[in-house]
mmCIF file of the N, C-alpha and C atoms, coordinates in Angstrom:
data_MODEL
# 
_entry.id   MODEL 
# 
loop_
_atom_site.group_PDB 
_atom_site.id 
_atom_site.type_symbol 
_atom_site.label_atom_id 
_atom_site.label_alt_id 
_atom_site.label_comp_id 
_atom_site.label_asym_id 
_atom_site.label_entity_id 
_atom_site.label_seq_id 
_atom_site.pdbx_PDB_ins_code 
_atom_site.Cartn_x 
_atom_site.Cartn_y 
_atom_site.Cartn_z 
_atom_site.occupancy 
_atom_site.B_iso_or_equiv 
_atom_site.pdbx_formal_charge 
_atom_site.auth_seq_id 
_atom_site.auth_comp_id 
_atom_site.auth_asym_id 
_atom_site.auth_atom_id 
_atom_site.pdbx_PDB_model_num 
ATOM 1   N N  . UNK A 1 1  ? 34.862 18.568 23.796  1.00 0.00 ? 1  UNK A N  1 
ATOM 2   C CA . UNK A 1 1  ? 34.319 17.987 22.580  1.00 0.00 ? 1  UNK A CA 1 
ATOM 3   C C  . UNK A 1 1  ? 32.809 18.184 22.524  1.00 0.00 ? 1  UNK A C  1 
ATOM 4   N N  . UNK A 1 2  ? 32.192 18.358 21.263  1.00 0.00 ? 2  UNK A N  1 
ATOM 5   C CA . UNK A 1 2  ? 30.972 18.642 21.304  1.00 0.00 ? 2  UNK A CA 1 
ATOM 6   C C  . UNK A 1 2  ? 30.332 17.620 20.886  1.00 0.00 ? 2  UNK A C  1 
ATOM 7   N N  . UNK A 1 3  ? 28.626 17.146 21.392  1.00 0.00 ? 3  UNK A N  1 
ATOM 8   C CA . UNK A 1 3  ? 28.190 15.523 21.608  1.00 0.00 ? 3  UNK A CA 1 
ATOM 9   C C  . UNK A 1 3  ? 27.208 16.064 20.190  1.00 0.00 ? 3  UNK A C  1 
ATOM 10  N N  . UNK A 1 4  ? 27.082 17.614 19.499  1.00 0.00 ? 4  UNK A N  1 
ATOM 11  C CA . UNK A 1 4  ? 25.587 17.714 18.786  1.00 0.00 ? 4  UNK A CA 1 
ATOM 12  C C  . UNK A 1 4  ? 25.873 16.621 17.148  1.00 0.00 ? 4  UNK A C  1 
ATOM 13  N N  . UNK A 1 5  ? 24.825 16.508 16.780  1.00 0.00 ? 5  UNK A N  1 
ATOM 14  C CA . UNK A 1 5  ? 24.743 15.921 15.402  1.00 0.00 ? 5  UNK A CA 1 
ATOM 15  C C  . UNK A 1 5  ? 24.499 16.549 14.571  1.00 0.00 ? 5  UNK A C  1 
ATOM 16  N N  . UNK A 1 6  ? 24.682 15.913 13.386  1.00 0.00 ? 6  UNK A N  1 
ATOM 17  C CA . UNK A 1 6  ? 24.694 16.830 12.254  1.00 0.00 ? 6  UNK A CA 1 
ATOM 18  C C  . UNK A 1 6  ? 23.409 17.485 12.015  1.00 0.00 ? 6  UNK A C  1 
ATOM 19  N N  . UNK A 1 7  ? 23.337 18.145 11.411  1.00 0.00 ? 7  UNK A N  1 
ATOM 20  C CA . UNK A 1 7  ? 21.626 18.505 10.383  1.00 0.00 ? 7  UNK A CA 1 
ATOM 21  C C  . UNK A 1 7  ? 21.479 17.893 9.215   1.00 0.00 ? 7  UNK A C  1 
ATOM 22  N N  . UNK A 1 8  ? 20.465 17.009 8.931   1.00 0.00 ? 8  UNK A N  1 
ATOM 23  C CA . UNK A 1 8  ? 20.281 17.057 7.617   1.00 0.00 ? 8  UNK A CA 1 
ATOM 24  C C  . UNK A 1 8  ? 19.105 18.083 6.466   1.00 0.00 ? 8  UNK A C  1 
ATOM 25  N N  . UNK A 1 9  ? 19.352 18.022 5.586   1.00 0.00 ? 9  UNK A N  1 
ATOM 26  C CA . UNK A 1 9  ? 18.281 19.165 5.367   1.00 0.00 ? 9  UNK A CA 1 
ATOM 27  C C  . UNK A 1 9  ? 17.060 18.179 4.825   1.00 0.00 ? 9  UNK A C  1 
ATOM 28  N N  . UNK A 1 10 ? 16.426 18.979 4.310   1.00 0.00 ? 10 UNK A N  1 
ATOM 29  C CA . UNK A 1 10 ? 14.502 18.838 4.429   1.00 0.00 ? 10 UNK A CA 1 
ATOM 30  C C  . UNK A 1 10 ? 14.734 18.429 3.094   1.00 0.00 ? 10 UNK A C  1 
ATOM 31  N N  . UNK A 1 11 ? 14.315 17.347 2.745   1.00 0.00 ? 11 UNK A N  1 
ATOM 32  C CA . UNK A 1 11 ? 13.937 16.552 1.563   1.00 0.00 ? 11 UNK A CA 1 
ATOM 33  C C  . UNK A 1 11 ? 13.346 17.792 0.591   1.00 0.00 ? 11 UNK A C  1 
ATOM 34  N N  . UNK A 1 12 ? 13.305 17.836 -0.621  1.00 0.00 ? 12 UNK A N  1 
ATOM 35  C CA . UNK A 1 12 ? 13.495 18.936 -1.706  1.00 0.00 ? 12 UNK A CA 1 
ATOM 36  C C  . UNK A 1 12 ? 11.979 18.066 -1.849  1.00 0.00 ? 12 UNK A C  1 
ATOM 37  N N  . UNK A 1 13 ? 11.097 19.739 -2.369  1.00 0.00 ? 13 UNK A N  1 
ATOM 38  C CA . UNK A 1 13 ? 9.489  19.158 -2.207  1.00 0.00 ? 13 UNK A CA 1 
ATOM 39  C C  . UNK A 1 13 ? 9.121  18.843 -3.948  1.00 0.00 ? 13 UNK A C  1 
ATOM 40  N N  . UNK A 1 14 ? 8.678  17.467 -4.252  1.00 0.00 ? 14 UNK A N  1 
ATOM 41  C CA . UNK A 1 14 ? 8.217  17.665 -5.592  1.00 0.00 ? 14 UNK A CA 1 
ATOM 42  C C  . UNK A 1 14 ? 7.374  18.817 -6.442  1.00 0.00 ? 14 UNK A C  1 
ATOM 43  N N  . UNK A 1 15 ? 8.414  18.630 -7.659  1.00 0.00 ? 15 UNK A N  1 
ATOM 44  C CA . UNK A 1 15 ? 8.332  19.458 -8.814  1.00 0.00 ? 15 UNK A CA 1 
ATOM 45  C C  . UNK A 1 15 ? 7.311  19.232 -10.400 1.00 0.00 ? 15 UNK A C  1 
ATOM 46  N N  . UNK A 1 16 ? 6.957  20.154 -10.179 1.00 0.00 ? 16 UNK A N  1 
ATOM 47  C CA . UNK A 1 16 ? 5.909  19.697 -12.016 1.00 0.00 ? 16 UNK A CA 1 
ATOM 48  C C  . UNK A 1 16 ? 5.530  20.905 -12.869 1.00 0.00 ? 16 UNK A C  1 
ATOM 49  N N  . UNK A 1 17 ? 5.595  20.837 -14.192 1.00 0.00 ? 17 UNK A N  1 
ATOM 50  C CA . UNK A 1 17 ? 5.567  21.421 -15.409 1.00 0.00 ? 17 UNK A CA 1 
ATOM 51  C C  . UNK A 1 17 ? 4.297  21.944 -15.287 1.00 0.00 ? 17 UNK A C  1 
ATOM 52  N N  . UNK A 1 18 ? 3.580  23.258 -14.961 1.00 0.00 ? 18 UNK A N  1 
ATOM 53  C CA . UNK A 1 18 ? 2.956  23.836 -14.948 1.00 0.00 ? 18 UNK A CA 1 
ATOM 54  C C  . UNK A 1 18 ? 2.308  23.978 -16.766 1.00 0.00 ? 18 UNK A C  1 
ATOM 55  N N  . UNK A 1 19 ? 0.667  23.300 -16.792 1.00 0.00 ? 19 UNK A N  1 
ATOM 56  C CA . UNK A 1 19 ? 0.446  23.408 -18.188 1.00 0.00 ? 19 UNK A CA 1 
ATOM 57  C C  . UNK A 1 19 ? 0.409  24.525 -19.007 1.00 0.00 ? 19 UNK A C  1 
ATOM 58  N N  . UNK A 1 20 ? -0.208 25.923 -18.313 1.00 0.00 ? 20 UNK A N  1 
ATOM 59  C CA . UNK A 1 20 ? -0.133 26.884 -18.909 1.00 0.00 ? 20 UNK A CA 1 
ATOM 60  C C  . UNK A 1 20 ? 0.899  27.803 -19.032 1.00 0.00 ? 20 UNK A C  1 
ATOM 61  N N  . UNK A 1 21 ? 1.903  27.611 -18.170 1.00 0.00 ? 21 UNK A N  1 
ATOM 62  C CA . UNK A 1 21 ? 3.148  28.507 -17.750 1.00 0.00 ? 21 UNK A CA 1 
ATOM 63  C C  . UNK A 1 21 ? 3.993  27.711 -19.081 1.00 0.00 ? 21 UNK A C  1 
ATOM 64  N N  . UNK A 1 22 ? 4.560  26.600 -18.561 1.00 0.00 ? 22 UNK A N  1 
ATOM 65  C CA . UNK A 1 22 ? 5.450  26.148 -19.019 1.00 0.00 ? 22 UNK A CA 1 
ATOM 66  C C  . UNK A 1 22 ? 6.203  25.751 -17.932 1.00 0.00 ? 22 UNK A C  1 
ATOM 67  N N  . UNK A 1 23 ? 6.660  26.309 -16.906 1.00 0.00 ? 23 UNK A N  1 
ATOM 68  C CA . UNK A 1 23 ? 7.544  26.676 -16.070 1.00 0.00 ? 23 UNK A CA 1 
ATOM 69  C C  . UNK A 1 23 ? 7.379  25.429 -14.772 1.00 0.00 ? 23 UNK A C  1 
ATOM 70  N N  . UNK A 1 24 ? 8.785  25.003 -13.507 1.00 0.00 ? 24 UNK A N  1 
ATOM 71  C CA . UNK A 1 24 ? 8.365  23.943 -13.223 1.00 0.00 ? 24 UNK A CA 1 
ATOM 72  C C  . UNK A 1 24 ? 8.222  24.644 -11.677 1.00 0.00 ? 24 UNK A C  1 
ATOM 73  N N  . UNK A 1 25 ? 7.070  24.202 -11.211 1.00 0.00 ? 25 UNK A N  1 
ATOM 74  C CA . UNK A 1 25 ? 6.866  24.500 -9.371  1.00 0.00 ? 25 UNK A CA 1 
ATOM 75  C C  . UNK A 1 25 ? 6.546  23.454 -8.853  1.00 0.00 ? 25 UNK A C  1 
ATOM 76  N N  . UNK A 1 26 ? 6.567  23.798 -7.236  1.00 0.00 ? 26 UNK A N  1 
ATOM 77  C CA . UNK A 1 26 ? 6.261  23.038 -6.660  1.00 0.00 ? 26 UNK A CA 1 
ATOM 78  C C  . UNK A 1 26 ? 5.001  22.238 -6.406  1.00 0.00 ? 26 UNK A C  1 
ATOM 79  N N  . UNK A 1 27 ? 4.587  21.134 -6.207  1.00 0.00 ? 27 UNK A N  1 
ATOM 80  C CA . UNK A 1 27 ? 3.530  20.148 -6.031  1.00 0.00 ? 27 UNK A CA 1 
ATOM 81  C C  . UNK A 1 27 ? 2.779  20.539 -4.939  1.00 0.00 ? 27 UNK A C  1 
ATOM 82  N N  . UNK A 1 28 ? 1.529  20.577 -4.524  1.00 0.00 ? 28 UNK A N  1 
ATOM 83  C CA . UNK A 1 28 ? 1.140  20.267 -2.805  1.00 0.00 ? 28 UNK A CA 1 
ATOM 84  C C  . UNK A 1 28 ? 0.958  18.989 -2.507  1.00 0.00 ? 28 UNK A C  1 
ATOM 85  N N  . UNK A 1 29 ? 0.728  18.579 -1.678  1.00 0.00 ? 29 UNK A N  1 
ATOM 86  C CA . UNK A 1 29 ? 0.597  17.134 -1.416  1.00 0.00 ? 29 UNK A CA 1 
ATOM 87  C C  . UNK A 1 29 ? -0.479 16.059 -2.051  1.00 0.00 ? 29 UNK A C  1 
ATOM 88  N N  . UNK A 1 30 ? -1.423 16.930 -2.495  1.00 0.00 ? 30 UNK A N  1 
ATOM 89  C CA . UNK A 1 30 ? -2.269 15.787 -3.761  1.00 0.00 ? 30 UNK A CA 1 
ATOM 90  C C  . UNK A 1 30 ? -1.633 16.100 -4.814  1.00 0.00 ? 30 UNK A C  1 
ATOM 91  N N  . UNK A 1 31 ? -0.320 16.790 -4.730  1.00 0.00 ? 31 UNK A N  1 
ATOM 92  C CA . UNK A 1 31 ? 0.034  15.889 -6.510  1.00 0.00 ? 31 UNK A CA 1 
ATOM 93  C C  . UNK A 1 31 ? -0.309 17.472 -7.338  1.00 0.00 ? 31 UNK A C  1 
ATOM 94  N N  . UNK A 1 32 ? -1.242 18.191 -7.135  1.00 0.00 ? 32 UNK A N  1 
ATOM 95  C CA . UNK A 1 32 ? -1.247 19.487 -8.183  1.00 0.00 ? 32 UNK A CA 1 
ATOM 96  C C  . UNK A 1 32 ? -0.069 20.815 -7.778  1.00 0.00 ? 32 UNK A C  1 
ATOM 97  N N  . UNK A 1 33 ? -0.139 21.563 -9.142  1.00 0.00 ? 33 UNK A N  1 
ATOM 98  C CA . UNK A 1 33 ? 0.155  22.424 -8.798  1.00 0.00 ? 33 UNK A CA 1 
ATOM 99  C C  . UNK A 1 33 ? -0.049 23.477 -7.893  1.00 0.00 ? 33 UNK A C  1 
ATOM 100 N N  . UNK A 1 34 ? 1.324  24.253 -7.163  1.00 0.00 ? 34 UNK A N  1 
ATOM 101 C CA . UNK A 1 34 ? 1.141  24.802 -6.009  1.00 0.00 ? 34 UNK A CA 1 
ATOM 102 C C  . UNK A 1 34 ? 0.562  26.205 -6.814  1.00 0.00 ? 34 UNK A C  1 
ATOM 103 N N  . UNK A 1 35 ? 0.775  27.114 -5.868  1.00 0.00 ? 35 UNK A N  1 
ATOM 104 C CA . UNK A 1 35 ? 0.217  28.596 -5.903  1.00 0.00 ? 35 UNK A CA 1 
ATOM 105 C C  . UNK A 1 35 ? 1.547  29.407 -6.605  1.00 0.00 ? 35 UNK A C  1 
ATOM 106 N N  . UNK A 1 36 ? 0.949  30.097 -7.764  1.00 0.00 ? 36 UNK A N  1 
ATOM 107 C CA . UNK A 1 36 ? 1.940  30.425 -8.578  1.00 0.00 ? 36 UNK A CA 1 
ATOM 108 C C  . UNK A 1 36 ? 0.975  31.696 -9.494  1.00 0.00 ? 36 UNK A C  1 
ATOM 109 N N  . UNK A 1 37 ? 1.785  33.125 -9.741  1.00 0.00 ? 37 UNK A N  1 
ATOM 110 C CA . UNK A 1 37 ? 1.441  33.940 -11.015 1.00 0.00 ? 37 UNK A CA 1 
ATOM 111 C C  . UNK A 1 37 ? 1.974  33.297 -12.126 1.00 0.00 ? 37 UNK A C  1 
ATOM 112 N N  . UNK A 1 38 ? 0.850  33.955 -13.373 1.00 0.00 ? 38 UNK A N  1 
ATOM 113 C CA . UNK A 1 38 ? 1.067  33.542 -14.593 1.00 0.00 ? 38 UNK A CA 1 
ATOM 114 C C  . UNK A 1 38 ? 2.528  34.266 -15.430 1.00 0.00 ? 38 UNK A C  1 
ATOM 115 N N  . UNK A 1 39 ? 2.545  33.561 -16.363 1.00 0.00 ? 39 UNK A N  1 
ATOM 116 C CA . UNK A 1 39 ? 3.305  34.208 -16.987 1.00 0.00 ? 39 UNK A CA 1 
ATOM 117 C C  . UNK A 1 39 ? 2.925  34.630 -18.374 1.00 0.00 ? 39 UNK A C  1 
ATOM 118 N N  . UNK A 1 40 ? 3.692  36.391 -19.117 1.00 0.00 ? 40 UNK A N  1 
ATOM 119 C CA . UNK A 1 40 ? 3.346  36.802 -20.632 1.00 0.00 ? 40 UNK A CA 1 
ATOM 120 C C  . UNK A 1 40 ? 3.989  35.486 -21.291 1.00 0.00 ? 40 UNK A C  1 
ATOM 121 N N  . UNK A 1 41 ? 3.780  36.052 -22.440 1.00 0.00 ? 41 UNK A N  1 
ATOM 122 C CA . UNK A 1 41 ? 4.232  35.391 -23.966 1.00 0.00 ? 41 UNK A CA 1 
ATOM 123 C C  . UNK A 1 41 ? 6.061  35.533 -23.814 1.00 0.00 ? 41 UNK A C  1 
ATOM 124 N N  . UNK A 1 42 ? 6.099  37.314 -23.440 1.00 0.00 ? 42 UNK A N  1 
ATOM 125 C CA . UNK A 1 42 ? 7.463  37.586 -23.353 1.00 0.00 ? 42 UNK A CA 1 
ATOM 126 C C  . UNK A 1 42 ? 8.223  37.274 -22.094 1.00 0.00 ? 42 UNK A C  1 
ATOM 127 N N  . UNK A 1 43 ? 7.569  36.249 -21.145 1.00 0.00 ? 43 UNK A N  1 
ATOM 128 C CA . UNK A 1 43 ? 8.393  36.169 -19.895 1.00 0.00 ? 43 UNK A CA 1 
ATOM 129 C C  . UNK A 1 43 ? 8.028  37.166 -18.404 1.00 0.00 ? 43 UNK A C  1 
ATOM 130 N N  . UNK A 1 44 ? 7.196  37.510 -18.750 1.00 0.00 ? 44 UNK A N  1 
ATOM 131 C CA . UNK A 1 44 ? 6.922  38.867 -17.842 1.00 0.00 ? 44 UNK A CA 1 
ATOM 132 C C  . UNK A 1 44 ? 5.754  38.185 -16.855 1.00 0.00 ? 44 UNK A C  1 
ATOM 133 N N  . UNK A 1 45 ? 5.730  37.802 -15.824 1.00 0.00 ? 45 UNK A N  1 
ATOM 134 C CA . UNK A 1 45 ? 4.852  38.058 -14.748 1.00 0.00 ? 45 UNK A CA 1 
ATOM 135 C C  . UNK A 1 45 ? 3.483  38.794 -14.768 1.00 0.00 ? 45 UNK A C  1 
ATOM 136 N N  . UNK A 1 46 ? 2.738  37.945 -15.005 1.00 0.00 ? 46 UNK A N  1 
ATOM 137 C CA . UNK A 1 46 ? 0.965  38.704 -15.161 1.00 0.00 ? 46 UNK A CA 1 
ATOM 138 C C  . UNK A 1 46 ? 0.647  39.723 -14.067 1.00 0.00 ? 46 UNK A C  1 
ATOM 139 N N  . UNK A 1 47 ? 1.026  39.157 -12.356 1.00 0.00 ? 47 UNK A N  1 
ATOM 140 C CA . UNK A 1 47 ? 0.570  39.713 -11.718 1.00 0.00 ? 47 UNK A CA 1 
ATOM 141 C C  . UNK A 1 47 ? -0.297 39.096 -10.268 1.00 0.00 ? 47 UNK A C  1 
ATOM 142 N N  . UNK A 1 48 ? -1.407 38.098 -11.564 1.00 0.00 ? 48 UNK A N  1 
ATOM 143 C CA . UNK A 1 48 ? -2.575 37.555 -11.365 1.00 0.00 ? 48 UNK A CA 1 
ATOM 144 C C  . UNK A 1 48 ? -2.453 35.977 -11.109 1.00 0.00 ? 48 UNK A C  1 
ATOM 145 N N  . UNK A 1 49 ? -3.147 35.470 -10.587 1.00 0.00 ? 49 UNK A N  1 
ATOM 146 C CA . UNK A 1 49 ? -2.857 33.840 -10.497 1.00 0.00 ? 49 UNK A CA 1 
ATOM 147 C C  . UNK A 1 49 ? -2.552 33.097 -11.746 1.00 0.00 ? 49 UNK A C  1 
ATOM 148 N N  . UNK A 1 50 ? -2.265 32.279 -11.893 1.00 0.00 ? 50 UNK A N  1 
ATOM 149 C CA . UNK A 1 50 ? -2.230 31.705 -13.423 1.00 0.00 ? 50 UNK A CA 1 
ATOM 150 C C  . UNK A 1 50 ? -3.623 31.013 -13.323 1.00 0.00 ? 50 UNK A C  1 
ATOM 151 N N  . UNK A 1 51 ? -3.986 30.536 -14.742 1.00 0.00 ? 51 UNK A N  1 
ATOM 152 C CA . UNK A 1 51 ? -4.827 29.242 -14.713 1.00 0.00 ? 51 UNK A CA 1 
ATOM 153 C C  . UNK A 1 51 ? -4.426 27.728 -14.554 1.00 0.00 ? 51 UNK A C  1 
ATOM 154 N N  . UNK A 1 52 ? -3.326 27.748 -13.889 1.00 0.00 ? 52 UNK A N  1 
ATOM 155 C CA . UNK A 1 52 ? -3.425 26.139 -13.983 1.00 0.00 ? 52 UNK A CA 1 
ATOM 156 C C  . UNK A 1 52 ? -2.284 26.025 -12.825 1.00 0.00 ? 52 UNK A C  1 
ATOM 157 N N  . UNK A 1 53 ? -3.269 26.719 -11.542 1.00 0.00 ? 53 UNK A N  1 
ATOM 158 C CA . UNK A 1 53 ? -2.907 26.545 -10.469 1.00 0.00 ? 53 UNK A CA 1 
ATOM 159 C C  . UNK A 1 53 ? -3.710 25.271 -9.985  1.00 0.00 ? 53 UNK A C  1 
ATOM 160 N N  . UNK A 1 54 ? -3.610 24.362 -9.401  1.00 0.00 ? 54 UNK A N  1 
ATOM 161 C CA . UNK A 1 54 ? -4.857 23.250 -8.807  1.00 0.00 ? 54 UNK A CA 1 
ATOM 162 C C  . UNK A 1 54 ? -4.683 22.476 -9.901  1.00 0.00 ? 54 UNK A C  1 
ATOM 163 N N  . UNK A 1 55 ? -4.003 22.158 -11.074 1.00 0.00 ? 55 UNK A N  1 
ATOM 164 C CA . UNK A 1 55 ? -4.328 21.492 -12.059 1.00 0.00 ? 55 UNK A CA 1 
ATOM 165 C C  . UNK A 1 55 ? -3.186 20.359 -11.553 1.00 0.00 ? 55 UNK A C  1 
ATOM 166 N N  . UNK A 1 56 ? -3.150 19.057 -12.402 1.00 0.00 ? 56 UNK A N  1 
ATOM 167 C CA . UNK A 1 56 ? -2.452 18.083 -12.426 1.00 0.00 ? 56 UNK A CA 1 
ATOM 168 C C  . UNK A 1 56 ? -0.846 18.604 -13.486 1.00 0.00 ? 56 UNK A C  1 
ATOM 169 N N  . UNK A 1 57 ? 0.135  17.936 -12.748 1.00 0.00 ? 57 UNK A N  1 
ATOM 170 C CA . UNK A 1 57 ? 1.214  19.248 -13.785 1.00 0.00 ? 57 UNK A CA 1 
ATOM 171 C C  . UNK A 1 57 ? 1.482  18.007 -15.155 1.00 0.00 ? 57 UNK A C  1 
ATOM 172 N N  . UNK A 1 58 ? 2.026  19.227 -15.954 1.00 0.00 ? 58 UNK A N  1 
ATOM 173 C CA . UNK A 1 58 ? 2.503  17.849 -17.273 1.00 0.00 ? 58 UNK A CA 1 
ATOM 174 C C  . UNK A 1 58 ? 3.065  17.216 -17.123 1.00 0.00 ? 58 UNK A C  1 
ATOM 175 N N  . UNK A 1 59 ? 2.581  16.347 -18.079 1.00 0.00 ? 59 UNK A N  1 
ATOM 176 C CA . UNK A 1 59 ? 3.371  15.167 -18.893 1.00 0.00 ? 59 UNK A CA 1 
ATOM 177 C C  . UNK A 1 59 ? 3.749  14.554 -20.124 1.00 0.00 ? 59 UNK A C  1 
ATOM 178 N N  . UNK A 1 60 ? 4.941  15.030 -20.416 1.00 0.00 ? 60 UNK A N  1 
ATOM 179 C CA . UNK A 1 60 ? 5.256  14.520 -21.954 1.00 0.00 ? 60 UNK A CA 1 
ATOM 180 C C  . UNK A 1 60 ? 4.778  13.348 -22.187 1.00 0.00 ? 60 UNK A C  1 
ATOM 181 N N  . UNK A 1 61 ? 4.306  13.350 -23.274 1.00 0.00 ? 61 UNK A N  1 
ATOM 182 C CA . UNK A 1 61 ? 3.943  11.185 -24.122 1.00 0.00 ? 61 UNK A CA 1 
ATOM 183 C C  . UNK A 1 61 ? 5.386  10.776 -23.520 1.00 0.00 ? 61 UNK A C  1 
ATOM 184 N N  . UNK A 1 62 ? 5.125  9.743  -23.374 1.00 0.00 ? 62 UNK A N  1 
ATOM 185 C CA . UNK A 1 62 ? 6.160  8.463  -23.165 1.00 0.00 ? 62 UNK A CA 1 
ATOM 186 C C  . UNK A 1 62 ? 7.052  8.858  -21.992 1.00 0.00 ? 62 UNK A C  1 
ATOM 187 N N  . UNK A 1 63 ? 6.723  10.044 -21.177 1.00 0.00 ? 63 UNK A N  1 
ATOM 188 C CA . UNK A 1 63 ? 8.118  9.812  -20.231 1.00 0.00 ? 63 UNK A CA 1 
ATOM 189 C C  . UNK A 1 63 ? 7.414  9.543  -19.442 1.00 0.00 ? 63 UNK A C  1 
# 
């Protein structure tokens, strides 16, 4: 019989609405957005960092 225990997995890292993207990534630990490229108009990957990497992520009124 085997004595090992289970695994649990790694708590899922908070998520937020990137202001200029739209799009939702991950948080770093103060709360902003992580490290992320921008995105076109049409969906396409800039390349380049976005601008609203380091920023605080959205928030709809009232939610």
């Amino acid at each position: 019989m085997s004595t090992t225990t289970a695994r649990t997995a790694a708590p899922a890292k908070p998520r937020g609405e990137c202001q200029r993207c739209g799009l939702s990534y991950a948080l770093t630990k103060d709360g902003k957005l992580g490290r992320h490229h921008g995105i076109t108009q049409s969906g396409f990957s800039t390349g380049q960092r976005c601008p609203g990497v380091g920023l605080a992520p959205y928030v709809a009124a009232g939610a």
